[in-house]
C-alpha positions in Angstrom: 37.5 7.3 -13.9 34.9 9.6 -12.3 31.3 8.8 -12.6 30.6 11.6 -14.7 32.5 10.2 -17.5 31.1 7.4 -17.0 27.6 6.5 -19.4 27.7 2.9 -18.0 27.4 3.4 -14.5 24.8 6.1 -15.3 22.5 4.4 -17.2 22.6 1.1 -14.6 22.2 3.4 -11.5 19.5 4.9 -12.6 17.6 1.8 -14.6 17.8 0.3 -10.6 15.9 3.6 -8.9 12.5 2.4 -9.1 10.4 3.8 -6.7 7.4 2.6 -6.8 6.8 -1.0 -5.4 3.6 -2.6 -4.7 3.4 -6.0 -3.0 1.7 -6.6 0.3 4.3 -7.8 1.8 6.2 -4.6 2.2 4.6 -2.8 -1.0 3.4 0.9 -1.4 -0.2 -0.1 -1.8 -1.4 0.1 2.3 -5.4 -0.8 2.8 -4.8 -1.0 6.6 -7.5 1.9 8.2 -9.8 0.1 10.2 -9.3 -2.5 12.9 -12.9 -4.0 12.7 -13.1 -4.1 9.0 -9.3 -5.4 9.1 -10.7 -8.4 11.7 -13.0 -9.0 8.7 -10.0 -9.8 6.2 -10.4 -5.9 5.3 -13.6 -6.7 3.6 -15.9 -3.6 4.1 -16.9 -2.2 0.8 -20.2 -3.4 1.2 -21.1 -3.0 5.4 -18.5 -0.5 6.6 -20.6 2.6 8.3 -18.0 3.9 10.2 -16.2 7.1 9.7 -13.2 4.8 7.6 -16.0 4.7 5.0 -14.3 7.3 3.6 -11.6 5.3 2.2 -13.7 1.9 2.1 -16.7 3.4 0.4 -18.1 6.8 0.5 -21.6 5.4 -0.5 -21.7 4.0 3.0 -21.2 7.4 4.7 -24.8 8.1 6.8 -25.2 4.4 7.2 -24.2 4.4 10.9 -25.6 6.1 13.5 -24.4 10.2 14.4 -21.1 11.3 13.6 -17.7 9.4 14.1 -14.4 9.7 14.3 -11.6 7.3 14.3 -7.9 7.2 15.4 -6.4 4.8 13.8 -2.6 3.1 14.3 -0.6 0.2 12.3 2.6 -1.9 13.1 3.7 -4.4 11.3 6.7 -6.5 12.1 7.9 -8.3 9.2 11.2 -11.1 8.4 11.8 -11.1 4.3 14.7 -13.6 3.5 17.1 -13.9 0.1 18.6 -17.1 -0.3 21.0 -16.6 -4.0 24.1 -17.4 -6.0 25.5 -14.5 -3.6 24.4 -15.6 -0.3 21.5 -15.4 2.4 20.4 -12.2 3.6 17.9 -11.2 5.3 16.0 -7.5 5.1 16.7 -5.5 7.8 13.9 -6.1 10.6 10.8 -3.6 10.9 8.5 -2.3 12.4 6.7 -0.4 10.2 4.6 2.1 11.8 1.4 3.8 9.9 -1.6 6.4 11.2 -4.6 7.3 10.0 -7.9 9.6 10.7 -11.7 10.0 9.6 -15.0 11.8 10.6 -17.9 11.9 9.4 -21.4 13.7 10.4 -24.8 14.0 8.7 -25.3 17.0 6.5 -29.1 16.1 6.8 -31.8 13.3 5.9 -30.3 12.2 3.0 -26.2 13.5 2.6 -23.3 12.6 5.1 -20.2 14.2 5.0 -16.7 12.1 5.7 -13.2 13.7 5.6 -10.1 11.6 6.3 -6.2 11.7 6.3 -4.2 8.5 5.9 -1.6 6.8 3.4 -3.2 4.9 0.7 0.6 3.8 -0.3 3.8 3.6 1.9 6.7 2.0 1.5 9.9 1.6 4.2 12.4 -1.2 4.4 16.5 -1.5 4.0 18.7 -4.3 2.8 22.2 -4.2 5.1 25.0 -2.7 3.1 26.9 -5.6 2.9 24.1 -7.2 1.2 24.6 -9.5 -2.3 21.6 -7.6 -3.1 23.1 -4.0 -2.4 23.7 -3.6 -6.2 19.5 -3.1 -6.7 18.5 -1.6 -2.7 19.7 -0.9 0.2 17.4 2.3 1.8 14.0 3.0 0.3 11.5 4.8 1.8 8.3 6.2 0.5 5.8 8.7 2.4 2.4 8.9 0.4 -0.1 11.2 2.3 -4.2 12.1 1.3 -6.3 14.5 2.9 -9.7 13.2 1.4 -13.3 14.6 1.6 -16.1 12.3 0.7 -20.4 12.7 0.2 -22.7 9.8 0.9 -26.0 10.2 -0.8 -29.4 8.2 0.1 -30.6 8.2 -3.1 -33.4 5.5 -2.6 -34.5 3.6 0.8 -32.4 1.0 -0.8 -29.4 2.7 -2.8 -27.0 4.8 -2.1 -24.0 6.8 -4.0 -21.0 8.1 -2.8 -18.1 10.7 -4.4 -14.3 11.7 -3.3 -12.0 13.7 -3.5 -8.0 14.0 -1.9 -5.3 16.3 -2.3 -1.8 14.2 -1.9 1.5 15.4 -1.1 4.4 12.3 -1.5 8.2 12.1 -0.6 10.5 9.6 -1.8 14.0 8.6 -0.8 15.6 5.7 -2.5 19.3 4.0 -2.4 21.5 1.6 -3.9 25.2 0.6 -4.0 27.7 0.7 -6.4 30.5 -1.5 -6.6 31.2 -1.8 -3.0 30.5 -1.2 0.9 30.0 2.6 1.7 29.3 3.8 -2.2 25.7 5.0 -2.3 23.5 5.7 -5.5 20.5 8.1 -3.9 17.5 9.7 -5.6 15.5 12.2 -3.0 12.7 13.8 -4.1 8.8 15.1 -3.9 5.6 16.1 -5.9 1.8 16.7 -5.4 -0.9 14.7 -6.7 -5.0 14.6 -6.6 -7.3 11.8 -6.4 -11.1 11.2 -7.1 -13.3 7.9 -6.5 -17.3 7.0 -6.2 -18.7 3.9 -4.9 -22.5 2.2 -4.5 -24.3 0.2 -2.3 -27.8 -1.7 -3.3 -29.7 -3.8 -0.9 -32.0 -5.7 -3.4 -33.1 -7.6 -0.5 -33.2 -7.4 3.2 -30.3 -8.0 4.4 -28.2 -8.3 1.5 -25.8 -5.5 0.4 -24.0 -5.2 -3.1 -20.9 -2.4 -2.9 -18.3 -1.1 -5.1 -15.9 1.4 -5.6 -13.4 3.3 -7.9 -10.4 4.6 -7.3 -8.0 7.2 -9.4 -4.6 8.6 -8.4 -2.8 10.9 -10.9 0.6 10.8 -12.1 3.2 12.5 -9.8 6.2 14.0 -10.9 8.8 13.7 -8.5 11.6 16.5 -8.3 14.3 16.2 -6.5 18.4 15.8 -6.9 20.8 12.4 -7.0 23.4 11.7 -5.2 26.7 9.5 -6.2 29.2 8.7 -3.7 31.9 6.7 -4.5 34.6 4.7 -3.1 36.9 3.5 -6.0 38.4 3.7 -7.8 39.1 7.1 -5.9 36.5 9.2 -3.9 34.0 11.2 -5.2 30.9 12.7 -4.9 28.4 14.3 -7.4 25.0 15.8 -6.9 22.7 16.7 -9.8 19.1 17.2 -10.5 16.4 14.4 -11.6 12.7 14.3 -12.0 10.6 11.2 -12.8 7.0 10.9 -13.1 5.2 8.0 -11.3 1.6 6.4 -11.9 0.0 4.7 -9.2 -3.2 2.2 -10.4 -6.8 2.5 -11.0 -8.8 0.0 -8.2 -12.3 -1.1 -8.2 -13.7 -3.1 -5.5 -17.4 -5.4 -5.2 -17.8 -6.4 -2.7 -21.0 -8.8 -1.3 -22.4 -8.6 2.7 -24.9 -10.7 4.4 -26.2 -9.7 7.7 -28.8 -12.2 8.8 -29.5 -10.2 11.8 -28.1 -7.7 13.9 -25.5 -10.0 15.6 -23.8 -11.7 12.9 -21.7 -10.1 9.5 -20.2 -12.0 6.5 -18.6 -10.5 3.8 -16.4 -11.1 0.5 -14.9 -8.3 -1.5 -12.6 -8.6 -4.6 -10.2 -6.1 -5.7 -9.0 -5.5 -9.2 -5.6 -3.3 -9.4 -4.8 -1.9 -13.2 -1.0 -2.5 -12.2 -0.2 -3.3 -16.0 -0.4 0.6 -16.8 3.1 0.6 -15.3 4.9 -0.4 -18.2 8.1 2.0 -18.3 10.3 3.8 -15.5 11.5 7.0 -17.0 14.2 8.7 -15.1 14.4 12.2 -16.3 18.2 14.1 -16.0 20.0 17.0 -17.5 22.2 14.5 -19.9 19.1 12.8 -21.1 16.4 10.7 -20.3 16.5 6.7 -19.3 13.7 4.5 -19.4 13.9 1.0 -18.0 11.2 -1.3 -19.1 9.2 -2.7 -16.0 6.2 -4.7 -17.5 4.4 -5.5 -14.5 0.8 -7.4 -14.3 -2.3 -6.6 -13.1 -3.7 -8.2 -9.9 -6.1 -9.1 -7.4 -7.5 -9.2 -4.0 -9.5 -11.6 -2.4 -11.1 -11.0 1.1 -13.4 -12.5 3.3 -14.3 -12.6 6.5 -17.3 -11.8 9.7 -17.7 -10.3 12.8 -20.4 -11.5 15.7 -21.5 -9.0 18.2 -23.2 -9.3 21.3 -25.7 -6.8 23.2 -23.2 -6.2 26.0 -21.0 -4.4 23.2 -18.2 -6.7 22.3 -17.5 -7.9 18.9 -15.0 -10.5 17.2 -13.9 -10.8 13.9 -12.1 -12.8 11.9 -11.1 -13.3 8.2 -8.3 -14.1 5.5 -7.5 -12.3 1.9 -5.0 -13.0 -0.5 -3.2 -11.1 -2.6 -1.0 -12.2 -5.6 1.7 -10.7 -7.1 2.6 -8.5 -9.7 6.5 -8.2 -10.8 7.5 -10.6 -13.0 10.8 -12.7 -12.8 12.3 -10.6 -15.6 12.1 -7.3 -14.0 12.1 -8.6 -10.1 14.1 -6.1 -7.8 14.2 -7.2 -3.9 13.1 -3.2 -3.5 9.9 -4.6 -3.5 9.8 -8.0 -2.1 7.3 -9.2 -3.7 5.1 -12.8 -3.5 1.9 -14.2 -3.3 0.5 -13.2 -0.2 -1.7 -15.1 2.0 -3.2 -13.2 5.5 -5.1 -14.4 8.4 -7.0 -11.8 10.9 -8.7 -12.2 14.1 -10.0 -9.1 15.8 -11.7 -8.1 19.0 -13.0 -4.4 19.8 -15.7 -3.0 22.7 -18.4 -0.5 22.0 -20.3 2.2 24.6 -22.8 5.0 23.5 -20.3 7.3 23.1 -16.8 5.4 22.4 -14.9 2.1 21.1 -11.9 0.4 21.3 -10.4 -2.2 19.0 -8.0 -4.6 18.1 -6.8 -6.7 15.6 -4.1 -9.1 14.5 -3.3 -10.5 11.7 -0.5 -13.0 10.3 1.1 -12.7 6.2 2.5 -16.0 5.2 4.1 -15.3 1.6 4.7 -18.4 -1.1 8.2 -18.9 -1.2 9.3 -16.9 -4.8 12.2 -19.2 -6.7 13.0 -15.9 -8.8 15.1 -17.2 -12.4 15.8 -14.6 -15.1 15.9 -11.2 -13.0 17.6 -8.7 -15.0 21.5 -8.0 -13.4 22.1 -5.1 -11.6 24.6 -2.7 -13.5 27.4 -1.6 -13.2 28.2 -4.7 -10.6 26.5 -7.7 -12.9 24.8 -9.1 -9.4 21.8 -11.0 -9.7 18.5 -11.4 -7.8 17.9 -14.8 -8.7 17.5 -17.2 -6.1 14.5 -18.0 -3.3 12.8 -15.4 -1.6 10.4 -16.3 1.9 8.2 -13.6 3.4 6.7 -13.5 7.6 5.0 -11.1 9.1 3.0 -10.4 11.8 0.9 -7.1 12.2 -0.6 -5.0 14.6 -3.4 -2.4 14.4 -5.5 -0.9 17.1 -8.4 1.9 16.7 -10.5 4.6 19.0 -13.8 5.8 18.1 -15.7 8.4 19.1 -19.6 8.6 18.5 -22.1 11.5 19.5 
């Protein structure tokens, strides 16, 4: 039996080649850009002046003083464990390694202008080969890049409104086995995309701020080609082409800041993620198309957090946001390992006339998942029922320039 006479093992490779993932564990969704906002449990949609306004929100572009820019770097080490009817197994180790950029520079009075390139989603991580769980993931990876320019506009003293816009280029490369050890199931593809998002910021009284933003990410249509290799009953390999298309959520963020004087920073932000509108995975292929019903839930984000900073130039932060999760037990794939997610930050940085450095740390603790129901992985029938734990410890440090 070769797999191209073979509908079954079609339709159940290709109903387990979700890309898309979110989950901040080890999901695609990555808000990581700023070490000082990060100190501050990533709350910064309602004080962040720096260059990273960009991303946080473009209404804040102007609010700082000159021009900026920012180098920014992220590691995260994680430990994600599956404890089933299978087995224990634990996802390979990390790191994870992410980058990003942003400038900004006064236009004049009134408009600032910010550019930035980073990844707003990202996704790398590899169950071993040998894995219970090999039957839904083994390799994923997931490269989401956005070159954004954004306008901050003083339209009052006391209000302020800020647009963007990105141009995005994404790769994906996903894997799975097949029956067993050294078969591969392997989708590899790419697309372009665009973004656009505005945000506020009031200050109805001194000292208090009000933000909030919006963001939109088209649809992208991946194109690419699949790959089966196969083991038994003889070996074989096939290659043919496949498209999907894959939407990524609309986000709005308030945020609330209180900065009783020029030492001290509180802040509390919630994020709303429409994750709901992902109801279907089509996978598109010459013999027809598949759909595989996904159903996830819409979520959100909770962060809070401060920073204290002293005339000599340091500054500490520190902070906690949680995150819950949004793949229900029916349609759970260990892809995306994904659980409530609880983090704690604590952040340190130094700051001259004309640069900055800064650290930050921060520690995920996820809820341990008991998962019941998952749908089986075809053609091998495994299941991903079973307990699922989540560490990690990350790592981001920034450089700033000011003139």
């Amino acid at each position: 039996m070769s797999f191209t006479s073979s509908q079954v093992i079609r339709v159940g490779l290709a109903c387990s080649a979700v890309l898309a993932s979110r989950g901040y564990g080890l999901g695609i969704e990555f808000t990581y850009h700023d070490p000082e906002v990060l100190a501050r449990g990533n709350a910064g949609v309602a004080s962040n002046g720096n260059a990273s306004a960009v991303y946080y929100n473009p209404a804040m572009l102007g609010t700082g003083e000159g021009s900026d820019l920012l180098l920014n770097g992220y590691v995260l080490d994680y430990k994600v464990s599956h404890t089933g009817a299978g087995g224990h197994t634990d996802l390979k180790d990390g790191p994870a390694v992410a980058a990003s950029a942003f400038a900004s520079t006064p236009l004049n009075d009134r408009v600032s202008l910010g550019l930035g390139l980073y990844s707003p989603f990202g996704q790398k991580n590899e169950w071993p080969d040998n894995s219970p769980l090999r039957g839904y993931a083994t390799d994923t990876e997931l490269l989401f890049m956005a070159g954004t320019a954004a306008l901050g506009f003083e339209v009052t003293p006391n209000f302020r409104l800020g647009i963007s816009g990105s141009a995005v280029k994404s790769t994906a490369d996903i894997n799975r086995g097949i029956f067993v050890p050294g078969d591969t199931f392997s989708v590899e593809g790419d697309g372009n995309g665009w973004g656009v998002g505005g945000g506020f910021e009031w200050e109805p009284f001194e000292g208090h701020h009000i933000g909030g933003t919006v963001r939109y990410w088209s649809p992208i249509t991946y194109k690419g080609k699949e790959t089966v290799v196969l083991r038994v009953p003889s070996p074989s390999a096939t290659v043919g082409p496949v498209q999907s298309e894959l939407e990524f959520p609309l986000e709005a963020t308030a945020g609330y800041s209180w900065t009783p004087n020029e030492k001290w920073l509180f802040e509390v932000d919630v994020t709303f993620n429409d994750w709901s509108s992902f109801d279907n995975f089509v996978l598109e292929q010459p013999g027809g198309n598949i759909v595989e019903p996904m159903n996830w839930e819409d979520s959100y984000i909770i962060m809070a957090g401060v920073t204290r900073k002293w005339d000599s130039g340091w500054w500490v932060g520190g902070g906690y946001w949680f995150s819950e999760k949004t793949t229900p037990d029916s349609t759970f794939n260990p892809r995306l390992p994904d659980v409530d997610l609880h983090v704690f930050s604590l952040g340190t940085g130094y700051r001259t006339e004309c640069w900055a450095a800064e650290f930050t740390y921060q520690y995920g603790y996820g809820e341990p998942r008991q998962i019941t129901g998952s749908a089986p992985a075809l053609p091998s029938g495994a299941s991903a029922d079973g307990k699922l734990t989540y560490h990690a410890h990350g790592f981001a440090a920034g450089l700033r320039w000011f003139w």
